[in-house]
C-alpha positions in Angstrom: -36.4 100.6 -21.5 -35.1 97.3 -21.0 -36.4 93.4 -20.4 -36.2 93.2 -16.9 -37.1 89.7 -16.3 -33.3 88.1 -16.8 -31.1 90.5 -14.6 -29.2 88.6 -11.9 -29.3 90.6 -8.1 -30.6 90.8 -4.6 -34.1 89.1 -4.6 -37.2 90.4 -4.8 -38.1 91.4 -1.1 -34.6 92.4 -0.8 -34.6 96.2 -2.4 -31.0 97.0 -3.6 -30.4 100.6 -5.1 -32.7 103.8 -5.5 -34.5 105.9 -8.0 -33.5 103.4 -11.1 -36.0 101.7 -13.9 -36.8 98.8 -15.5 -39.7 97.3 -17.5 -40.8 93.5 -17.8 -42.6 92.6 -20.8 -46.5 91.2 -20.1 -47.3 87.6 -19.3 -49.0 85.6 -21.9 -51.9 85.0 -20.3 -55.1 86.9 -21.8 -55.8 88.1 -18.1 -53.0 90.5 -17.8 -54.1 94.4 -17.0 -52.7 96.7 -19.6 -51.9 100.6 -18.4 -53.7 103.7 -19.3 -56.9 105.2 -18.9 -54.6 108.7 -19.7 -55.7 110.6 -22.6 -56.4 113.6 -24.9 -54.0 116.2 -26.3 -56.3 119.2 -24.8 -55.8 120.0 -21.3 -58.6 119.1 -18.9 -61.9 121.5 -18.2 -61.6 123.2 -15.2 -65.5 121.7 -13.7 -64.0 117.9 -14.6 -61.0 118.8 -12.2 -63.6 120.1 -9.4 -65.6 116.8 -10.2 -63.2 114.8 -9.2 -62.1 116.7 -6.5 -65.4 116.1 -5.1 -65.7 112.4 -5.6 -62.5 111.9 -4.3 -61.3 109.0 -6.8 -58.2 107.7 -7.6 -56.4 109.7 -10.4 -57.6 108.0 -13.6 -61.1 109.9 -14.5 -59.3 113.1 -14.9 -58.0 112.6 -18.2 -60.7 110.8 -19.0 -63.3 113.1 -18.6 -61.1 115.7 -20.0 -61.1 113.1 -23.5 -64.9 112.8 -22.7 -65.5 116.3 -22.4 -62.9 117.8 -25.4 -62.7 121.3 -23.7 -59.9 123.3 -22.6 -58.9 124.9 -19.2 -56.3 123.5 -17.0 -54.0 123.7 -14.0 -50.4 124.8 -13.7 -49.8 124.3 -10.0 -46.2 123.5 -9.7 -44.8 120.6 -7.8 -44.0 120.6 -4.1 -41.6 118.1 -4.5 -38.1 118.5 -3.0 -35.9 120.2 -5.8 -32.5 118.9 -3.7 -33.1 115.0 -4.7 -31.2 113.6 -7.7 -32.6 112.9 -10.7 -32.8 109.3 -11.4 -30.8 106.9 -13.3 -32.7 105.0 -16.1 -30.5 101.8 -16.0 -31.8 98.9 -14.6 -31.3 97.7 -11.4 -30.2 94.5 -11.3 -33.3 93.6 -8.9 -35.5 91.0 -10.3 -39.3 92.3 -10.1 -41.3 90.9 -7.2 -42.6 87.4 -7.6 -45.6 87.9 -6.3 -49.7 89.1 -7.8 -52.6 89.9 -6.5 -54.8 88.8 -9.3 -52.7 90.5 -12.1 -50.9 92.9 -10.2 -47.3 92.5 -9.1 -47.3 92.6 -5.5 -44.6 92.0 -2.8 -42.2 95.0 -3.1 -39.6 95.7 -1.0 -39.7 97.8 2.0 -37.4 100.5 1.2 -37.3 103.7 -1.5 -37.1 101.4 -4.1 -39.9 99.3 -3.3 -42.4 102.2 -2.5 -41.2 103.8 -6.5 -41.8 99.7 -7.7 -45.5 100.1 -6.4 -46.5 103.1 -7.7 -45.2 102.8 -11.1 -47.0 99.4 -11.1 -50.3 101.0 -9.6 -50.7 104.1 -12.3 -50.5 100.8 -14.6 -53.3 99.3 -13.2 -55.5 102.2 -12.2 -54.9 103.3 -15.5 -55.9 100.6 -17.6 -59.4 99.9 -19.4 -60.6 97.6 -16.5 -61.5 100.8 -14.7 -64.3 100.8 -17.1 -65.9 97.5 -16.0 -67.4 97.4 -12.4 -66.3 93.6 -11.7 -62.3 94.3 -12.7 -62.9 98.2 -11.4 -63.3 96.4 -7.7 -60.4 93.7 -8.0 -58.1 96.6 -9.3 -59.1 98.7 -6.6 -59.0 96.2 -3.6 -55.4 95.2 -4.7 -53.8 98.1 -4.7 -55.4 100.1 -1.9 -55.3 100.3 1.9 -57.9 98.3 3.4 -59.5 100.8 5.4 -60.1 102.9 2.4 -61.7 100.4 -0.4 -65.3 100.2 0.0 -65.6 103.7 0.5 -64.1 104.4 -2.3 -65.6 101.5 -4.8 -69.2 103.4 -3.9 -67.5 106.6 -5.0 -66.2 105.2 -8.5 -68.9 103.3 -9.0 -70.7 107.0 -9.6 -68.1 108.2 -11.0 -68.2 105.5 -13.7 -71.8 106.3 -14.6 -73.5 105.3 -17.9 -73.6 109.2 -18.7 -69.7 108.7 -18.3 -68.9 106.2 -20.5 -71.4 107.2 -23.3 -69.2 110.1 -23.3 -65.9 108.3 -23.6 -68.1 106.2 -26.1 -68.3 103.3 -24.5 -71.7 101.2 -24.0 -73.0 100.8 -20.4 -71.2 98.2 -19.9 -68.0 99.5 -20.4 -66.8 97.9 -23.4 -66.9 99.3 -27.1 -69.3 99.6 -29.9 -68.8 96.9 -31.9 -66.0 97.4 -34.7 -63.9 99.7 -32.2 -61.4 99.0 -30.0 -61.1 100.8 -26.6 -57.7 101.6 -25.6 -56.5 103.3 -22.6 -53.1 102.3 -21.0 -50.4 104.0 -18.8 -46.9 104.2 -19.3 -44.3 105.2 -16.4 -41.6 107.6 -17.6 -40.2 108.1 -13.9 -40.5 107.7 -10.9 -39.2 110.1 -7.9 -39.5 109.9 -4.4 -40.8 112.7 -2.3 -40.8 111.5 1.2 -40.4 107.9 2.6 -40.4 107.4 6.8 -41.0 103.6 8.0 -44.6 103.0 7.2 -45.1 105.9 4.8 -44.3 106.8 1.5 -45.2 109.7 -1.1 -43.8 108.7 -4.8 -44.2 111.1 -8.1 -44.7 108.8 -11.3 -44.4 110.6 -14.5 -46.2 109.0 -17.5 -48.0 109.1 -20.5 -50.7 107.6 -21.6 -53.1 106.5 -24.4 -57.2 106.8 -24.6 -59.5 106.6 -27.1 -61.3 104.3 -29.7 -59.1 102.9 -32.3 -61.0 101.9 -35.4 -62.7 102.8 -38.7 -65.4 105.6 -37.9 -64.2 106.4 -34.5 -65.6 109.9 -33.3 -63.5 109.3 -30.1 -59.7 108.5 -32.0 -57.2 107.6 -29.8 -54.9 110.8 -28.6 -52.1 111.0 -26.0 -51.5 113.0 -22.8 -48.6 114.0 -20.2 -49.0 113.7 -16.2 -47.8 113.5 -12.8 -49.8 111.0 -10.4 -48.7 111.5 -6.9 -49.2 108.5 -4.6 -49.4 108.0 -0.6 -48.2 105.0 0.4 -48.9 103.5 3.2 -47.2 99.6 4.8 -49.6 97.3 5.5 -50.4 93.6 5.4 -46.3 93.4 4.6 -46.7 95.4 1.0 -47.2 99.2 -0.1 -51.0 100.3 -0.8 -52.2 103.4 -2.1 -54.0 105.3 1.0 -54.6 108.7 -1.3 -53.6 109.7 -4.8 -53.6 113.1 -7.1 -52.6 114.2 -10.6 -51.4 117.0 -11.8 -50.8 117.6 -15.8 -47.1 117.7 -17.6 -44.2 118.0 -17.5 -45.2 117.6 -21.3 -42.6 117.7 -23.9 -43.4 119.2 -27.1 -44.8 117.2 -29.9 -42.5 115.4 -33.0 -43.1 115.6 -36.5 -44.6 112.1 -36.9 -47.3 111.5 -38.7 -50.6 110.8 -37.5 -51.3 106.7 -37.8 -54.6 105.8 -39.7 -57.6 104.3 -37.7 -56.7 101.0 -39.0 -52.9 101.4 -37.7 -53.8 102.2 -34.6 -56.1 99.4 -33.9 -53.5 96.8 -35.2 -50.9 98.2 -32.9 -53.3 97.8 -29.9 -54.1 94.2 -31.0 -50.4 93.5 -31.8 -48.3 95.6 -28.9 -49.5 94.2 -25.4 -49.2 96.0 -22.5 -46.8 96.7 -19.6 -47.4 94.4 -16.4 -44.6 95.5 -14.4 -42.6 98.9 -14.8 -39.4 100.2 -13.2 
């Protein structure tokens, strides 16, 4: 991946070439939301899958659970993307990233392919990050990155999802934050991005990632592990941006696993404290 903040091009609103990546390094400020509520080696149970079916939330409890839960199952349902598009480039565009936010989330994309790919990469981000755990930053997350019409609606039904029975499971307090002495991570990461349809107002994008989730510190029953997934996102044009009308996840494409070793608790939480996380990808 590359620092995407200094490449000279068409502006922001502009668009300017398809299917391509780049990554911009966080802001400074302590505010930022980091990526990834993704997590756990195992595959998900087969009843968290139907759960969330159900409630109807975004994407980001199914991993979850599945790290809450620690059972196996899962679900090979294949893609019905198009297999006759091109796979994409991994060069930068030349684009700068849109100047905009909405609270901490890049907003203002373009209104083409590249635009609509620039959104959802940016929204697994935020969807995925450890604010989901919180009500109050659950709420801004959720209002900035979804249609209008569909928010409150929604909110109630995360707001269950996000139960105390939930998070003691992940091992979080009430609340949503961590015992004390533990550091909660979960963050996103985009691999790719791939559009599946896009016609004037409306847009479905693939984002491949990986993730991270998990408590990083000494004593952890819950250590941090990492997953593979597909989130695919409806897009939908309005108020002169792309927002998420309706969103799934499937598990994989997952490569197999290296030889590294496994990092110590004590690793683990210093890279989380040192490594900040992606606030705009592609």
């Amino acid at each position: 991946m590359s620092l995407g903040d200094e490449h000279d091009g068409a502006s922001s609103r502009g668009g300017g070439g398809t299917g391509q990546t780049r990554t911009r390094l966080p802001d400074s400020g302590a505010g930022d939301v980091y990526g990834g509520v993704y997590g756990g080696a195992r595959r998900p149970a087969r009843n968290s899958r139907s759960l969330i079916t159900v409630v109807g939330v975004v994407v980001l409890l199914i991993a979850a659970i599945a790290f809450a839960n620690r059972s196996g199952g899962g679900d090979d349902t294949p893609s019905d993307a198009s297999a006759n598009r091109d796979a994409a480039p991994t060069a930068a565009t030349g684009v700068k990233p849109v100047a905009g936010r909405n609270g901490t989330i890049p907003s203002g994309y373009a209104r083409d392919e590249q635009g609509a790919q620039s959104a959802a990469a940016n929204y697994a981000v935020a969807l995925g990050s450890d604010g989901m755990f919180k009500r109050a930053t659950r709420h801004q997350i959720v209002r900035a990155v979804h249609d209008p019409a569909a928010v409150d609606a929604l909110l109630g039904k995360l707001d269950a999802a996000y139960s105390a029975r939930f998070l003691k499971n992940v091992g979080l307090k009430e609340d949503g934050s961590a015992p004390e002495g533990l550091t909660f991570v979960s963050r996103t990461v985009p691999v790719g991005t791939k559009v599946i349809d896009v016609s004037g107002d409306a847009a479905t994008i693939e984002v491949w990632c990986t993730g991270l989730v998990g408590l990083a510190g000494e004593g952890s029953t819950k250590p941090v592990t990492g997953t593979w997934f597909t989130i695919t996102e409806k897009l939908k044009w309005t108020d002169n941006d792309w927002k998420i009308e309706s969103s799934s996840q499937k598990e994989g494409p997952t490569p197999l696993s290296g030889d590294n070793r496994a990092s110590t608790a004590d690793e683990i939480a210093g890279a989380v404290a040192g490594y900040g996380g992606f606030t705009y990808a592609r």
